[in-house]
N, C-alpha and C positions, 0 to 999 in steps of 0.2 A: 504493500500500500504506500501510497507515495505522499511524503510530506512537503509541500507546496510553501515555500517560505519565498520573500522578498528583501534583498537589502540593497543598501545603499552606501556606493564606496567615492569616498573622494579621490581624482584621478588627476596626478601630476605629471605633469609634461607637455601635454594636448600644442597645436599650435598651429591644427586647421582642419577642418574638415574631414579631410584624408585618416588622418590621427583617429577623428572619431569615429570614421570607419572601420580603421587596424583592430582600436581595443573594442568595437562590440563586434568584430569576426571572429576572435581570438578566445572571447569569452562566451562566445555560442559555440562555440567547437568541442568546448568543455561535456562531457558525459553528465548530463544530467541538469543542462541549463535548457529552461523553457524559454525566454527569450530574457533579452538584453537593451536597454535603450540609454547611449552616452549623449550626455550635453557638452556641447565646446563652452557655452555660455557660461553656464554653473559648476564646471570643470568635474558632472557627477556622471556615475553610471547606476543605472538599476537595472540590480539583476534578478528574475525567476527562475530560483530552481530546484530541484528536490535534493532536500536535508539530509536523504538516507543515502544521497549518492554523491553527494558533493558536498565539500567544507570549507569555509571563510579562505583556508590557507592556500588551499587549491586556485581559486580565483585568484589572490594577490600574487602568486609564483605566475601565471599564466600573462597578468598584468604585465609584471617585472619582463617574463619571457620575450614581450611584444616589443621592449623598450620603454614602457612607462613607468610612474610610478603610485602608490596609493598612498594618502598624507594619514602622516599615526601621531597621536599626541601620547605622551608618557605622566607619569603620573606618581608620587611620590607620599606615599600615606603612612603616618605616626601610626602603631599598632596595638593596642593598649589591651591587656588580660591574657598575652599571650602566655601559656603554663612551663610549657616545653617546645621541644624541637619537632614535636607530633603534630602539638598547636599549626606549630607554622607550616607542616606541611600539608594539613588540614585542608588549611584556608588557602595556599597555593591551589593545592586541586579544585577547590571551590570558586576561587578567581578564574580558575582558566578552564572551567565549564561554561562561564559567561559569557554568551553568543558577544564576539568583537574583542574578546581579551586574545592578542596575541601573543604574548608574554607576561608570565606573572614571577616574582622573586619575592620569598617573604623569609627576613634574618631573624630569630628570634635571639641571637646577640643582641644584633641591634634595634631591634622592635620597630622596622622598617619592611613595607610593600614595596616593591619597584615595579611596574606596570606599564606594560606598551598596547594603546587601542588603538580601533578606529572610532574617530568619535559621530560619524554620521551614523556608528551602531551601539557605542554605549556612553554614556556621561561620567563624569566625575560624580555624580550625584551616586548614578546607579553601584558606582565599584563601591564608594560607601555603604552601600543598602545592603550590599550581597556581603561586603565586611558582618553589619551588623546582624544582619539574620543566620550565621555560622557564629555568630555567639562573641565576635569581639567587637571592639571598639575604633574606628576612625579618627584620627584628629589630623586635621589640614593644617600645613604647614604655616597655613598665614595667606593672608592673601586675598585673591578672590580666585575661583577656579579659571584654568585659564581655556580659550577658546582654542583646542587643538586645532582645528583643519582652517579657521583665520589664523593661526602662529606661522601654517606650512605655507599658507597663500602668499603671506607678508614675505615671507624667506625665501620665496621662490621672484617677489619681485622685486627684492633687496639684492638679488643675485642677479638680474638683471642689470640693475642700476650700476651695480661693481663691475658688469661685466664690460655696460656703454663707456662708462667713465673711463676704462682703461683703453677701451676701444676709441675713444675721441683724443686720449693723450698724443696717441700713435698719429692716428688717421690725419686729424687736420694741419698737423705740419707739415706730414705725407704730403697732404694736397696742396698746401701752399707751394711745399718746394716742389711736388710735379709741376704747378701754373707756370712759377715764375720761369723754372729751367725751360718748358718747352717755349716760352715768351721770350727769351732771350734777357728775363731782368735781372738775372744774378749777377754777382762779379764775374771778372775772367777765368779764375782761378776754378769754377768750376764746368769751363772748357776748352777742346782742345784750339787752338790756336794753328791758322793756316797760314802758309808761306803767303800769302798776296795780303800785302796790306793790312797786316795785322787782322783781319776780318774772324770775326766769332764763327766756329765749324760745329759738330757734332757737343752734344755734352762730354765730359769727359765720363770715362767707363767706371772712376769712382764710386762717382752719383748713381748709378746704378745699384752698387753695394751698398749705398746707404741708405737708399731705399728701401732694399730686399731688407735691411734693419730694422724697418721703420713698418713694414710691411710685414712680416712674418709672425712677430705675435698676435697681431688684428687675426691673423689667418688663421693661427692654428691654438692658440689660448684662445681668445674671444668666440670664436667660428669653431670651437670645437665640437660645442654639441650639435653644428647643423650636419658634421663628419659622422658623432656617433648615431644620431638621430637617422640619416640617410642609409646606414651600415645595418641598421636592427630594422628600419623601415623594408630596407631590396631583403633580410631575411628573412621577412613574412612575406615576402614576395608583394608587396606592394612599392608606391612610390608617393613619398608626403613634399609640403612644401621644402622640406630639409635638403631632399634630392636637388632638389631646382637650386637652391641656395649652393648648395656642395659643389653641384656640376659648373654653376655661373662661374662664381670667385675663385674657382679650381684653373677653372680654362684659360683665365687674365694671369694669374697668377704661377701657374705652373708655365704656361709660354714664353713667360717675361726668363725664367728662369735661365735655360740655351744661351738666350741675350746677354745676358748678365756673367754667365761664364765663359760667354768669344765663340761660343758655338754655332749663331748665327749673329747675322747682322738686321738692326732694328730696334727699334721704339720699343720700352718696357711697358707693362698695362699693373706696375705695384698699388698703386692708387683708387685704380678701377676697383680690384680685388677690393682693397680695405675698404674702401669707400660704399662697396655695396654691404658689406658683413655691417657694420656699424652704423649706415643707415636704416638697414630691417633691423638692429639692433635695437636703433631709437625707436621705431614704430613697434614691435613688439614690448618693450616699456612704457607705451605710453597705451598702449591697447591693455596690456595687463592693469593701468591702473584706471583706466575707461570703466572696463569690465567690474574691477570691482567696486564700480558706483553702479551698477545694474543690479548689486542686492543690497542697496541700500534698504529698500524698504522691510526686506525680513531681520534688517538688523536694527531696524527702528522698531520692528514688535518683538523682538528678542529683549530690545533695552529698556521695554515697558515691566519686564517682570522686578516683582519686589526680591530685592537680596535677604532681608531678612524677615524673620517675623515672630508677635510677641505670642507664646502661646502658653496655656495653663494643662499641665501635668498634677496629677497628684496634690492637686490645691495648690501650689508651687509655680508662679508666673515666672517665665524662662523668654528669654529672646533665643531663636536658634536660623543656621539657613533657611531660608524657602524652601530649599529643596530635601528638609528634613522632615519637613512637615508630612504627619501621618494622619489619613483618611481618621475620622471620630475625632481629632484634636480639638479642641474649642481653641480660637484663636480670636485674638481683641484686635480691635484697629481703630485706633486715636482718629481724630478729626484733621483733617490736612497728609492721611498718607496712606499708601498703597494696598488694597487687597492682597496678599499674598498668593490664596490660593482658591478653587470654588469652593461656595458652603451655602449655607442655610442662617439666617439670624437666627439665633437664642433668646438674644437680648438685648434692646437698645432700637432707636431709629434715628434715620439719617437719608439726604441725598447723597447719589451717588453717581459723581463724573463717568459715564460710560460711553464719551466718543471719541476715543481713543482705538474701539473695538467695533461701535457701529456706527460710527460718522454722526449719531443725534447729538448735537451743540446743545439741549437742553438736562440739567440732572434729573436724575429719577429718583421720587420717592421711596426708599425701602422701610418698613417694618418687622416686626416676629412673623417668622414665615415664608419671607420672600428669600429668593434664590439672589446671589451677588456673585462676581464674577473674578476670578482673578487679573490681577493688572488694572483695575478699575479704581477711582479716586472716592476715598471717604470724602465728602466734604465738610458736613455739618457735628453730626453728632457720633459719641462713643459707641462701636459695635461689638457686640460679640457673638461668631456665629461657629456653627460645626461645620467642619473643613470635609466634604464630601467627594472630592475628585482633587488629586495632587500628581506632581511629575509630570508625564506624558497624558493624563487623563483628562489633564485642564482644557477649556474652550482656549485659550490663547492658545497651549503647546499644538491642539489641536488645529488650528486656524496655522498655524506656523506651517503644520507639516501638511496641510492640506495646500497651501501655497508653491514650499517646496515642491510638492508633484508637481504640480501643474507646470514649474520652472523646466523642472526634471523630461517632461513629457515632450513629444513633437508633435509639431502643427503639418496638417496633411498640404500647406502651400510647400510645408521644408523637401516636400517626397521629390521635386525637381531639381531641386541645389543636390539635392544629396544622389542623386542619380547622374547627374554632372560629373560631379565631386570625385567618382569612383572613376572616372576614366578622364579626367582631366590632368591630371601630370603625365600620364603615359603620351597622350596627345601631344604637347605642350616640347616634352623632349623630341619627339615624332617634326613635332613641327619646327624646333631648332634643329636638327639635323639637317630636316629639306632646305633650311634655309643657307644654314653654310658651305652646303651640296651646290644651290643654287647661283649661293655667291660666288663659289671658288671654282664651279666648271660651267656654268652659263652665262655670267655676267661679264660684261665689260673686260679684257685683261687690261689689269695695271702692275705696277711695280710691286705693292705689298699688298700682292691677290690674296694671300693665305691672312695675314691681319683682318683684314675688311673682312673679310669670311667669317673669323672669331668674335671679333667682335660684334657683330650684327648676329649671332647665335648666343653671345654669352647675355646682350639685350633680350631679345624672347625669353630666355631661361629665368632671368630676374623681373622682367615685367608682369611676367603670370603670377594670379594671386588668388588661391584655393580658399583663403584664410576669411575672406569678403564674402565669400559664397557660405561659407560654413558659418560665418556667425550673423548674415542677415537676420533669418528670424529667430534663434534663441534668445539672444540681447535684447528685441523687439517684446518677446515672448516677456523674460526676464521683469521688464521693466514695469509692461502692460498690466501684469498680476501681481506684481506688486505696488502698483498705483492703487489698483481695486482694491485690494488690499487693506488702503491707508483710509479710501472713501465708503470702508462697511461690504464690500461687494468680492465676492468669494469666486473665483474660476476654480474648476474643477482641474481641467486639464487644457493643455493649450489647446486642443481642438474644441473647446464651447468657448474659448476666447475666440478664434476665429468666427466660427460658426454664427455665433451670435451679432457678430457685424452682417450678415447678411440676412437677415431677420426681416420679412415684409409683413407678416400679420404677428400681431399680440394677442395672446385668447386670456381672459384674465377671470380668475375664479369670482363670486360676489361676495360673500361671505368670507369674511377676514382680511380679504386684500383692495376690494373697493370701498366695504364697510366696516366697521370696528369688530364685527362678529360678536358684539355685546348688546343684542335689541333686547329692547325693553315694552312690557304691555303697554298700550296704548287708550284702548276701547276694548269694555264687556257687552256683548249685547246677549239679549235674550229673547227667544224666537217668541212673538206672543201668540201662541198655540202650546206655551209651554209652562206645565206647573212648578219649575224653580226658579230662582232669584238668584241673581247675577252673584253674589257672593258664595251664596250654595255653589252655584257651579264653576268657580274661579277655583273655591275649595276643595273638589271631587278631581278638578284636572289637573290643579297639580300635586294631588295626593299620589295620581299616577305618573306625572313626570318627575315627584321626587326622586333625586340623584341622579336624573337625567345628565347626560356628558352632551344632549344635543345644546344647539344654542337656543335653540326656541324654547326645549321645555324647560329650560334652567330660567330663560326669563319669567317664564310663567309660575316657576314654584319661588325664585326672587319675588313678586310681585305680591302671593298669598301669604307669602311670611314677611314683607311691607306691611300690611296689612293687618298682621297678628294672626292669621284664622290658622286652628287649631286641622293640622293635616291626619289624615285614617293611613293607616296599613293600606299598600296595594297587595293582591295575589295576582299570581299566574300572570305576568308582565311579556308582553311580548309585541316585539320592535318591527314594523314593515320599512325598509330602508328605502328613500325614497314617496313614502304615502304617510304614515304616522303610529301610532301606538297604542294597545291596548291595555287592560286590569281589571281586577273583580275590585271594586272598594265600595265596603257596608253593605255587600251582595249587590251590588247593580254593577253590570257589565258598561264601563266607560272606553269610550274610544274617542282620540284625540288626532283628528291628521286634516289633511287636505281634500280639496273637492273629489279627487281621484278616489279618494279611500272610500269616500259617501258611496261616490258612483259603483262604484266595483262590488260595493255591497248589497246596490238596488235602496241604499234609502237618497230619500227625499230631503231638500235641503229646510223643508219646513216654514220657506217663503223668507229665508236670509238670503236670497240670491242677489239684492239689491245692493244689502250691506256688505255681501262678499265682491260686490263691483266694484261700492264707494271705496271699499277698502284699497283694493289692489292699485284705482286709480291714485291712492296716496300713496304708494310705492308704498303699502303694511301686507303684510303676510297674513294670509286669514286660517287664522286656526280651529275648525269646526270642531264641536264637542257633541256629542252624540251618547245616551245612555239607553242600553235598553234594545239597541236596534232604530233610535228615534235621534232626531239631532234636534238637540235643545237650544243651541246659545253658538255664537262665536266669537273667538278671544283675537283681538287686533295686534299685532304686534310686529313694530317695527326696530329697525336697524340706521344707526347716525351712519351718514359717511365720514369716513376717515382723514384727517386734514390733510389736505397735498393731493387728494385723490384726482379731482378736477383739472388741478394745475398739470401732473404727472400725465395725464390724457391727452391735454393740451399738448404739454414737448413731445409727446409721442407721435400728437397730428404735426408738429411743426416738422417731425423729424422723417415727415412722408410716409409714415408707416399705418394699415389699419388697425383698429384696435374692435377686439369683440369681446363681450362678456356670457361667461356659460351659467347656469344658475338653476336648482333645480325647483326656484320661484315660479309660479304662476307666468303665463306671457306679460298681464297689464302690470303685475308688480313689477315685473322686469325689466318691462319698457318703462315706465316712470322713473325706478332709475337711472335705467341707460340715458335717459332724459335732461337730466336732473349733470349728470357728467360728460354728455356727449360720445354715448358710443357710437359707433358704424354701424355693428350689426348686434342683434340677442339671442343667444341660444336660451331657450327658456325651459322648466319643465323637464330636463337632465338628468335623471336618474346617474348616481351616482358612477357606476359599472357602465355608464353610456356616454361617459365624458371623454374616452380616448377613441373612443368611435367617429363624433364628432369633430376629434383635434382630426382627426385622419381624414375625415373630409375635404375639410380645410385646406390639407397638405396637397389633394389632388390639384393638379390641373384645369381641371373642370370649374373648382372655386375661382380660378384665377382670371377673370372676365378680360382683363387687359391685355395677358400674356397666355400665350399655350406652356410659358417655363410653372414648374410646379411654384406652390407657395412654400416659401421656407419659415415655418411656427414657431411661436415660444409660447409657452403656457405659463402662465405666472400663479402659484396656488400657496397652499401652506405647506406644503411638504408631508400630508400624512394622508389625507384624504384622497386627496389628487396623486397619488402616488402613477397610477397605472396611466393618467393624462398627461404626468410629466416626464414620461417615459417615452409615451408617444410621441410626444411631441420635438420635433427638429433639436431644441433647446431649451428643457427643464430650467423654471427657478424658480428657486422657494425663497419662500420671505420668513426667515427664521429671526427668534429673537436671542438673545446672546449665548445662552448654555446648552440652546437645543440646536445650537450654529453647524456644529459638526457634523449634525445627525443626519440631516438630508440629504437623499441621495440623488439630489439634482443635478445637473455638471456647472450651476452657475448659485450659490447664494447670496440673499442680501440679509445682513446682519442684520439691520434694524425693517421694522414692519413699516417703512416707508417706500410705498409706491413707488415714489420719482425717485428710487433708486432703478426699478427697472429703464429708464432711458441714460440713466449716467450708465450702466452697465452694455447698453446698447451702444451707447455713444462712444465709451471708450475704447469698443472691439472695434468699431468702424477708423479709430484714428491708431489704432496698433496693425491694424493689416495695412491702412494706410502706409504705415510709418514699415513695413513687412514689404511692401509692393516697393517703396523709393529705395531701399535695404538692396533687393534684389536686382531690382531693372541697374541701380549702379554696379553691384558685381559682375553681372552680364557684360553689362553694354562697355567699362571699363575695359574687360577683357577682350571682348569683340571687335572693339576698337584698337586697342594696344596693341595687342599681340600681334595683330598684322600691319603695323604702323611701325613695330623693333624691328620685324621680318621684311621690308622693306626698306630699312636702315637710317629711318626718320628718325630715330631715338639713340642716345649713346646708352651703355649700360650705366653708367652712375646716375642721368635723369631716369632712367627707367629704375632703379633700383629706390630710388625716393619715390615715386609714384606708388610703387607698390608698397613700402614700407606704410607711406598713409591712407590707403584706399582701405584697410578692414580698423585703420583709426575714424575713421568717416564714416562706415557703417556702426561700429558703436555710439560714436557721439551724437550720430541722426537717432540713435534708439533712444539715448539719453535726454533727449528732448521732450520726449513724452511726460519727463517728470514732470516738467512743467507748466505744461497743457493745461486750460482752466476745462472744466466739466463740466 
């Protein structure tokens, strides 16, 4: 039987497209991997595979195997209760059964853990947890824990920087003194002097050697890993940008060499060579620090959680980490500071800042009873509540890692780049071969056929750039959901990012998302052919919808206990979903539902048909009560709409889009208030199990009056009802409220139950593929152009080697713009 697990490994090295090809080929090849998906963006890969057949350590050797590498944070823990040397080898074993522990050492000399993770698979928290659950004690060395796979990123672009720096010491005097020598502006002395007139001749053959000086550690220190890069790359038998780099600055630089030793005669290219390594050197640093402004936002809800928190043990108030905090703990939270973790009040009331997590700018009341969130602002008064969900269980961690994926995942515009991608440097080399073919046996003869030929080949080799194509839409991706992110508005996976920009109808549930789902009775009336009195019967019906979960009969038994009247026992209670509700109470058979229900059972409406019209035409829900087989009375009851409802409809017409509403109201209630908001069209009358019938409708062609292209839907609902509508539908969203965030299984949530978040969520997918579409047509069209512009000797290799250094800086910083987009 096969154990189906998922992790998640941070991947160093990456440096274009290609890369992210090598490592998920390498790591499907693996016995027992179900599939693999690597981001260049997020530098992650996740992988499916089966547990009973494959092991963490297998994948990162596989990794390593490919040429790359996977970032590990270490970990350093005080050991406290340790007995003996059994103790410690206890808890060794126990560390290093911990899915992501790949190294555990525990001295009980020294009463020291030494620990090597990965930390996209366990925490600093967690190696605590699993310390104290084998019975000892943790103590942190001081500090705050630190961010292993940010420590690897920082080190990997601080090696960068070391590496430009040492590369620009060399390179730009290089190039000065190539300028001025081939310009004739140095002194004499460094050239040869001819018999006529004193006149300046060739450089002296010195200058050559001081070059090769000047030029040789750019090449082979600096430029070394595009050697070992290229050498592990042809060993999987592929070819990444490293190749193209390797082969360009090889070709300049190994030619020059002959020259330099009197072997032939001719112009050295020392210059060319550095000048390209240390120009892609600058744009690879400046992409690397591009890049890591593309997770900003998951590092701004990372920096929302509280470090510490005050909690009461054993009558004993303790401050201890957040991340120690245990499920049942009662924890207190002063006025002006952070939730620690989720709970429940105990005791005390307060507002509390919660748009940090759902973009609502106003606080919320809480009291005893209500659910708070962690990461969320006390503002007013003292609380104390039970800590219900901690670690990984929290709505933030939650919301964190539901982002993550989505960063993690690919957008089905990426299946072209990346189909590109995989035959694009073989090409590229293809096409600088023909070209130096072309130069050096078709074109023109001149004096230095063979240079011209190199050169206009080692330009193609450096002007192509894989690296533009590969990180069009990640970084796009990257940015796009974490914007959402900041504004309440949850992507599942980058394809409902995309998806959802292309959205021409809205089907919007009415109950909870048009309207507050909290209607309240309005009007009793009582049929007069009938022997009870509107309080009797207010009484008997909601004796039966006591404990109702619907929304109607919960107003109806709110309303009798307004009221004060004394509610009876119902028996034999049974539900018609869709029509309405039966029970025995004080021996008369009550039944509570809609005109459907009357009808289906052959009774007569008793001559309320008038008051069931006035009703409906006030947009009130008419609830007919019936005892006996006879319908006595009906209870009015209406629903507020929701504030923003109206406005949110509007930018949704502004934003060209239809909008419909599904409802399993009555037509005229429906229409009154499709009325009342301005819908398009009403699906009325909806049986609950009938509502992704109709999204499917919709979805046809047929719906689509304007176009024979089908309709592409989103169903906007509550996430529990609507389950099967927003499944069907092109592009599920649920309007969840803070700790039920997670739960939905829509691919698009909105954190707070504010409507005009579905056009901010609309609107943001339409300016991220936007910003996906300018991403890609520049890696294209760059290439398409270029390439045959070196190959025809319009370019030298140093301008081509700077174009390409900044065209995947140009694609980041166009994604980076997003940040700033107002909504």
């Amino acid at each position: 039987m096969s154990d189906t697990k998922q992790l998640t490994l941070p991947i160093t090295g990456m440096t274009c497209a290609n890369c992210v090809a090598t490592v998920e080929r390498n790591l499907k090849k693996l016995d027992g991997v179900n599939n693999a998906v690597v981001n260049l963006s997020s530098e992650r890969a996740t992988v499916e595979f089966d547990a009973a057949r494959l092991g963490l350590g297998d994948m990162i050797a596989r990794v390593n195997r490919a040429g790359y590498g996977v970032a590990t944070g270490e970990a350093d823990l005080i050991i406290k209760r340790l007995a003996d040397d059994n103790d410690a080898r206890r808890l060794e074993k126990a560390l290093l059964n911990l899915e992501g522990v790949l190294e555990a050492q525990v001295s009980f000399t020294t009463e020291k853990a030494r620990l090597k993770y990965v930390p996209t698979i366990v925490t600093q928290a967690e190696l605590r947890r699993a310390v104290a659950s084998s019975g000892f004690e943790a103590v942190e060395l001081g500090g705050e824990a630190e961010d292993a796979e940010a420590k690897a990123r920082e080190h990997e672009i601080n090696e960068q920087r070391r590496l430009l720096i040492v590369g620009l010491i060399f390179t730009v005097p290089l190039f000065l003194f190539a300028m001025a020598r081939d310009f004739n502006l140095l002194p004499a002395m460094f050239y040869e002097m001819t018999a006529m007139e004193g006149m300046r001749a060739a450089p002296a053959p010195w200058t050559n050697w001081l070059m090769l000086a000047l030029a040789a550690p750019v090449q082979f220190y600096v430029g070394w890993q595009y050697y070992v890069g290229a050498f592990k790359a042809l060993r999987n038998r592929s070819a990444n940008m490293d190749v193209l780099i390797a082969m360009g600055s090889s070709a300049a630089f190994f030619y020059s060499l002959p020259i330099t030793f009197g072997l032939l005669a001719g112009h050295v290219y020392y210059e060319t060579a550095a000048v390209i390594i240390t120009l892609i050197k600058l744009g690879k640093f400046l992409e690397a620090r591009a890049k890591g402004r593309t997770s900003e936002a998951i590092k701004k809800l990372m920096g929302l959680r509280a470090k510490t928190a005050r909690v009461v043990r054993a009558g004993v108030e303790a401050e201890v980490p957040a991340d120690d905090v245990r499920v049942g703990d009662v924890v207190l939270v002063k006025p002006g500071e952070t939730i620690p973790v989720d709970g429940v009040i105990i005791e005390g009331r307060s507002s509390i800042d919660e748009s940090m997590l759902t973009g609502e700018s106003l606080p919320v009341e809480k009291k005893q009873g209500d659910p708070v969130i962690g990461a969320t602002l006390n503002k007013l008064g003292l609380l104390k509540f039970e800590a219900t969900k901690v670690g990984k269980e929290t709505a933030l961690a939650q919301i964190i890692k539901l982002v993550e994926e989505a960063q993690g995942s690919k957008a089905p515009i990426q299946k072209l780049a990346d189909q590109v991608s995989a035959v694009f440097v073989p090409i590229v080399i293809a096409i600088a071969l023909l070209t130096f073919a072309a130069w050096y046996f078709v074109a023109p003869q001149i004096d230095d056929q063979f240079t011209r030929a190199l050169i206009n080949m080692v330009a193609v080799l450096v002007i192509a750039c894989p690296c533009a194509m590969g990180l069009a839409t990640p970084t796009a991706v990257m940015v796009g959901t974490g914007k959402g992110a900041e504004m309440g508005v949850l992507f599942r996976s980058s394809e409902a990012l995309e998806r959802a920009g292309k959205v021409s109808v809205v089907v919007l549930d009415k109950t909870g998302t048009i309207t507050k789902g909290q209607p309240a009775v309005t009007d009793v009336v009582v049929s007069r052919q009938s022997s009870v009195v509107s309080e009797q019967l207010l009484r008997l019906a909601a004796s039966v919808e006591k404990g109702s979960e619907h929304p109607l009969g919960e107003a109806i038994w709110a309303e009798a206990t307004t009221r004060g009247l004394s509610l009876a026992e119902a028996a034999g209670f049974q539900a018609e979903p869709g029509h309405g509700v039966q029970a025995e109470v004080e021996g008369r058979s009550v039944a509570i539902g809609n005109a459907r229900m009357m009808q289906s059972r052959g009774w007569s409406l008793n001559g309320l048909e008038s008051e069931v019209t006035r009703f409906q035409n006030e947009a009130k829900t008419a609830m007919l009560v019936a005892m006996d087989g006879k319908v006595e009375g009906v209870i009015a009851v209406a629903d507020t709409l929701k504030e923003g409802s109206q406005e949110a409809i509007e930018e949704l017409h502004r934003m060209g889009l239809k909008v419909a509403m599904i409802t399993g109201d009555n037509q005229k209630t429906a229409e009154a208030i499709a009325k009342l908001v301005g819908i398009d069209q009403v699906l009325a009358e909806v049986l609950p199990e009938g509502k992704s019938a109709e999204v499917k409708k919709l979805q046809s062609p047929i719906a689509n009056r304007q176009s024979p292209i089908a309709n592409v839907v989103a169903m906007v609902g509550d996430g529990v009802n609507d389950a099967p509508a927003l499944a069907q539908a092109d592009v599920g969203i649920a309007i969840g409220t803070g700790t039920d965030v997670a739960m939905a299984a829509a691919p698009v949530t909105l954190m707070s139950g504010d409507l005009r978040g579905v056009a901010r969520a609309i609107s943001l997918s339409r300016k991220t593929l936007r910003t996906i579409k300018q991403n890609l047509f520049w890696a294209f069209f760059y290439n398409v152009i270029l390439i045959p512009a070196a190959a025809l000797g319009f370019l030298n290799p140093i301008l081509a080697a700077g174009a390409m250094a900044f065209s995947s800086v140009f694609v980041v910083t166009n994604s980076l713009r997003l940040r700033r987009v107002k909504i």
